[in-house]
N, C-alpha and C positions, 0 to 999 in steps of 0.2 A: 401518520402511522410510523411508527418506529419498528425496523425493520430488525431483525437477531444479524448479528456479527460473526464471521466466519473467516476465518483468521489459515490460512494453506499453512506447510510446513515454511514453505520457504519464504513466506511473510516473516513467520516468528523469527527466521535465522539472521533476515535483512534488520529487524530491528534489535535482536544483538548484536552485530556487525555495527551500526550504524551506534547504538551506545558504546561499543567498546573502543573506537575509531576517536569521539567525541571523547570518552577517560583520559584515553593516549593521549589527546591533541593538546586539550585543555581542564583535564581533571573530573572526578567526580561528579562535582555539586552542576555541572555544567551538562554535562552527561545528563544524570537525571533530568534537569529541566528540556534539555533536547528532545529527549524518548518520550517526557510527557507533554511535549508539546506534537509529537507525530500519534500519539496514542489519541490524542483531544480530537485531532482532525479526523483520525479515522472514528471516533463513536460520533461527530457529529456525521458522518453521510449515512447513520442510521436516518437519520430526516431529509438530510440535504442531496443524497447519492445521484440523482435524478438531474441533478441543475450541472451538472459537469459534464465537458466533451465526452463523444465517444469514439473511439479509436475502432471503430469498423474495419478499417482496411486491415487489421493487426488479428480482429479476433470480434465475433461479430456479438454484439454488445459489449465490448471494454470498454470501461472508461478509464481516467485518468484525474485527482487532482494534486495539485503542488501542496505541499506543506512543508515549508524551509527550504533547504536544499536536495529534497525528496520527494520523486513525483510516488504518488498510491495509485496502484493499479488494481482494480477493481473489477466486480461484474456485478449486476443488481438484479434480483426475481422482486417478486411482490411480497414475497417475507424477512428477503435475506439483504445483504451482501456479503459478496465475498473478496477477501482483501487475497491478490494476486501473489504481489510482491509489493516490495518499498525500495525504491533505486534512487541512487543519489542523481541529481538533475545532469552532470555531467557524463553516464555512461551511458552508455547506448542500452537499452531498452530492448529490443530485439535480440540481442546475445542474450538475455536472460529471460523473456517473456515464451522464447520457444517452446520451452516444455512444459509448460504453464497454461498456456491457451492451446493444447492439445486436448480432444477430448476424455473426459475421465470416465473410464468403464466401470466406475466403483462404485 
């Protein structure tokens, strides 16, 4: 079953962050293939979401998977997921997962 994508604000910002980082470094054409390479990974855990750790201790069903240099923090129902954030592999994850895996009264 393929599950609908749900994308928080601060996913979208990490993945402009993370294209415009990747402009700066190494240009354009590079750029693009980067973001669609992180974009791929996240429409594939519409199937796949379920086979990746879960980070319980952080926030009780998270998961997490790598795609380049960016873990995807997720959560998974039986229709959905929902994409957290997108952190590059070397920051700490907890500075920025805190407000995130708070519950949402909305």
């Amino acid at each position: 079953m393929k599950r609908r994508l749900i994308y928080r604000p601060e996913a979208l910002a990490d993945l402009d962050n993370a294209e415009a980082y990747t402009r700066d470094r190494w240009g354009g054409a590079q750029a693009r293939r980067y973001v669609a390479g992180l974009v791929a990974d996240i429409k594939a855990l519409r199937i796949s979401a379920l086979r990746y750790p879960l980070y319980s201790d952080v926030h009780p069903g998270l998961r997490r998977r790598r795609s380049a240099m960016h873990h995807i923090y997720f959560l998974v129902s039986p229709d959905r997921v929902e994409i957290l954030r997108i952190i590059h592999v070397q920051r700490d994850p907890g500075l920025h997962l805190r407000d995130e895996t708070q519950e949402d009264d909305g």
